[in-house]
GUMI-843330 format. One record per residue (C-alpha): residue number from 1; residue in one letter; x, y, z. Coordinates in Angstrom, 2 decimals, always signed. Layout:
<nodes>
NODE num residu       x       y       z
NODE NUM      A       X       Y       Z
...
</nodes>
This chain:
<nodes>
NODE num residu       x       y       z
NODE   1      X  -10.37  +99.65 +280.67
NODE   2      X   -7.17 +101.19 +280.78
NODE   3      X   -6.18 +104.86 +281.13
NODE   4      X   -5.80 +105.63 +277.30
NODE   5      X   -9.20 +104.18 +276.22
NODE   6      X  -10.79 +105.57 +278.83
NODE   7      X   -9.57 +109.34 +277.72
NODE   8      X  -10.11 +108.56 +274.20
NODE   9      X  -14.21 +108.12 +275.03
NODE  10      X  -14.15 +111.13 +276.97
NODE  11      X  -13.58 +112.74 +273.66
NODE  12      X   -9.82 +113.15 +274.26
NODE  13      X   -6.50 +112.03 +272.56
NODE  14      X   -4.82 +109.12 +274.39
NODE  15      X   -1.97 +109.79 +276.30
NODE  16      X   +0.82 +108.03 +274.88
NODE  17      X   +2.65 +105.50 +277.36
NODE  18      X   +6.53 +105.94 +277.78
NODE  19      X   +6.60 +102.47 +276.10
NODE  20      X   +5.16 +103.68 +273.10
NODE  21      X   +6.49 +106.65 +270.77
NODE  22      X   +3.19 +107.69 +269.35
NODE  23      X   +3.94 +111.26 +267.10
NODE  24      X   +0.67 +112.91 +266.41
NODE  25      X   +0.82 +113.91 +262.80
NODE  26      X   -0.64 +117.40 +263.22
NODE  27      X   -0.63 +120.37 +265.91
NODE  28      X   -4.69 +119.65 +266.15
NODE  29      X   -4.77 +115.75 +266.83
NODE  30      X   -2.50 +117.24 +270.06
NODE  31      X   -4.46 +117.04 +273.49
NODE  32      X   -4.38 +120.49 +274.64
NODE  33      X   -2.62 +121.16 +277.55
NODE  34      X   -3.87 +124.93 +278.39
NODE  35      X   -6.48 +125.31 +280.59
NODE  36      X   -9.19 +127.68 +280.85
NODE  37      X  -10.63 +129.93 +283.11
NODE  38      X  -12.49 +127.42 +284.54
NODE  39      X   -9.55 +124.80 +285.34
NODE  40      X  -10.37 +122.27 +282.73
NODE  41      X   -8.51 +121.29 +279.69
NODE  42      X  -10.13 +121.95 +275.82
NODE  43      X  -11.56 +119.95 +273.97
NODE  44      X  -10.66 +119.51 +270.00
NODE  45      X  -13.75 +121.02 +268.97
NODE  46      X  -13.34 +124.37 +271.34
NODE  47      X  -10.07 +124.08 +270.17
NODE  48      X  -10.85 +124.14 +266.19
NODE  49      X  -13.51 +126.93 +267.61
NODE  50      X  -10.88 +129.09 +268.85
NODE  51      X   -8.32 +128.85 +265.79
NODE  52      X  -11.01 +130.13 +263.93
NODE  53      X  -12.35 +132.80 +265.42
NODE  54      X   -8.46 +133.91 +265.81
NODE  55      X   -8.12 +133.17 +261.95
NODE  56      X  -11.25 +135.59 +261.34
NODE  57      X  -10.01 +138.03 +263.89
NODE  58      X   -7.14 +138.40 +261.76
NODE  59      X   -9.57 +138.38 +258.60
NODE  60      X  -10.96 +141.56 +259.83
NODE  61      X   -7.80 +143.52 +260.34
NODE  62      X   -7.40 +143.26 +255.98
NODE  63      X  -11.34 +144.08 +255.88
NODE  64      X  -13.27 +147.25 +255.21
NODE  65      X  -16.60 +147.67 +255.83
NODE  66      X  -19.35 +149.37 +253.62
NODE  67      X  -20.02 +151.37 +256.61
NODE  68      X  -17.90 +154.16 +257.53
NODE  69      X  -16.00 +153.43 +261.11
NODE  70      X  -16.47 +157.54 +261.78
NODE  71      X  -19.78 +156.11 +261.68
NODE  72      X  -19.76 +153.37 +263.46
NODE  73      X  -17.80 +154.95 +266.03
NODE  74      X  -20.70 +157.76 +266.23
NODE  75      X  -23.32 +155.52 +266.88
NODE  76      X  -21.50 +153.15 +269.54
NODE  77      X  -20.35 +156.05 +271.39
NODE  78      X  -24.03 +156.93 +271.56
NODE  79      X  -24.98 +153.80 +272.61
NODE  80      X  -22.50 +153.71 +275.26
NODE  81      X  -19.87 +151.56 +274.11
NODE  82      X  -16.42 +151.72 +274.57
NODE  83      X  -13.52 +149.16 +272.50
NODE  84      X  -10.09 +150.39 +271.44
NODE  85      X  -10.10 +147.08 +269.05
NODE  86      X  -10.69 +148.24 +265.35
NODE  87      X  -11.32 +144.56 +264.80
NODE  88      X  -14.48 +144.34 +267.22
NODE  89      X  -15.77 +147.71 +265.68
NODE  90      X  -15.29 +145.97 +262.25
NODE  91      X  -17.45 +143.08 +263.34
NODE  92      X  -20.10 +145.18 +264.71
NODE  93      X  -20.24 +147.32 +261.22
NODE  94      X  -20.02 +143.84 +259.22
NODE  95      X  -23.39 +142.54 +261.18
NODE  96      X  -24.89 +146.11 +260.51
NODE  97      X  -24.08 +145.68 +256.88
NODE  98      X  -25.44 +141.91 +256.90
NODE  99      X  -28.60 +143.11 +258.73
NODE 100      X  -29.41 +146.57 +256.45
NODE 101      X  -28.73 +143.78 +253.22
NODE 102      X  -31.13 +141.25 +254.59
NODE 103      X  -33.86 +143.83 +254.92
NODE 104      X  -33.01 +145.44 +251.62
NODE 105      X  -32.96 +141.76 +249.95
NODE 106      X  -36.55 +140.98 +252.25
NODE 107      X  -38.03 +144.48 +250.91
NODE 108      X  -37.32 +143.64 +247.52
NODE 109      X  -38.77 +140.42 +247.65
NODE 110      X  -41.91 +141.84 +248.95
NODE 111      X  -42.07 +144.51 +246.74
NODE 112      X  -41.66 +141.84 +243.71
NODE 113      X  -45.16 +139.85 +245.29
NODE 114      X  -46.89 +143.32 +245.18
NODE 115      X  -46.11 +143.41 +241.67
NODE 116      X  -47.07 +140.38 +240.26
NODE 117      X  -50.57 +140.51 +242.03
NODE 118      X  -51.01 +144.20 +240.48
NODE 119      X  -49.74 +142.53 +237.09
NODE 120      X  -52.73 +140.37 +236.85
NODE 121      X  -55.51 +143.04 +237.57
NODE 122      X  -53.84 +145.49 +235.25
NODE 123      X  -51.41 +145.80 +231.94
NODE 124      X  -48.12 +147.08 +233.82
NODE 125      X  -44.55 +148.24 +231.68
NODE 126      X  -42.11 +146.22 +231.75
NODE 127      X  -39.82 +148.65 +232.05
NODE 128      X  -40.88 +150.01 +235.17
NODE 129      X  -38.08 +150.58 +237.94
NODE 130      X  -38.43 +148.74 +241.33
NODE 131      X  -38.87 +151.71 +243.67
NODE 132      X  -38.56 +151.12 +247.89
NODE 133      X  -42.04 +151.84 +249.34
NODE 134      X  -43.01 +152.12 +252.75
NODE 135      X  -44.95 +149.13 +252.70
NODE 136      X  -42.35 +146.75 +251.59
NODE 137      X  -40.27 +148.33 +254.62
NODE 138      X  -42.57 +147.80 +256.95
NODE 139      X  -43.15 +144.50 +255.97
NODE 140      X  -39.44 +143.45 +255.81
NODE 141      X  -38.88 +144.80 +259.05
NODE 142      X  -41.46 +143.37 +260.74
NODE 143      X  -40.10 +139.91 +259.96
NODE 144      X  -37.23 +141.00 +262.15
NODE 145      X  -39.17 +142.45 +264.85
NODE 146      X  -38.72 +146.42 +263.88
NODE 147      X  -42.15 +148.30 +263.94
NODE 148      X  -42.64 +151.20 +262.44
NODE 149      X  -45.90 +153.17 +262.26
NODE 150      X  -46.97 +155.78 +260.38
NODE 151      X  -47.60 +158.96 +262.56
NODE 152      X  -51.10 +159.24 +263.06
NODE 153      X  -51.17 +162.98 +261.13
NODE 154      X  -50.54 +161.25 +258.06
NODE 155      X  -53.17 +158.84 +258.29
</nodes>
């Protein structure tokens, strides 16, 4: 097996051989030639991984979050974390966001059940508004490992 074939099962680009003038026809079908920390070279698919989380990095310098950064700089502070990167604080608010919307969307959903099994006991209006109890909270919340109790003075 010669030297080429041998790369190109490894999951690597063939070298060419200074017989043959092989172009690749784009920057990403290039074997990489920068090694990492560890010494070895990338491979395409840490290489595609990297372009895009640089192409998203630059995504979130054009992107405002729902949550406030004074905000978001409050809390991290109090948490102990320090980044002068606006981008990383971005990211953290955008998983915030995505986490309170999941729980909202979980909530709802819950909520919904509750009505339809108090529709069939009882005539309900149908023009009721969906109202956020404690319950469906609790319930969403739980599915994401959050427990929350009521105090026991209010039991």
């Amino acid at each position: 097996m010669s030297d080429s074939n041998r790369n190109n099962t490894e999951g690597h680009l063939p070298l060419p051989s200074s017989s043959s003038s092989v172009v690749p026809q784009s920057t990403s079908e290039q074997r990489p030639s920068t090694p990492t920390s560890q010494g070895r070279l990338l491979s395409r698919s840490e290489i595609q991984g990297e372009k895009s989380l640089a192409e998203f990095l630059v995504q979130m310098d054009n992107y405002a979050p729902i949550i406030p950064e004074a905000l978001t700089d409050y809390y991290l502070a109090q948490a102990g974390f320090e980044c002068s990167d606006v981008r990383i604080k971005r990211l953290l608010a955008l998983a915030t966001q995505k986490f309170i919307s999941d729980v909202a969307i979980d909530a709802f959903q819950y909520n919904r059940i509750r009505q339809q099994a108090t529709k069939e006991k009882k005539f309900q209006n149908k023009d009721r508004k969906t109202v956020l109890s404690m319950d469906d909270l609790t319930a969403a919340l739980a599915e994401y490992g959050v427990n929350i109790k009521k105090p026991d003075y209010l039991s």
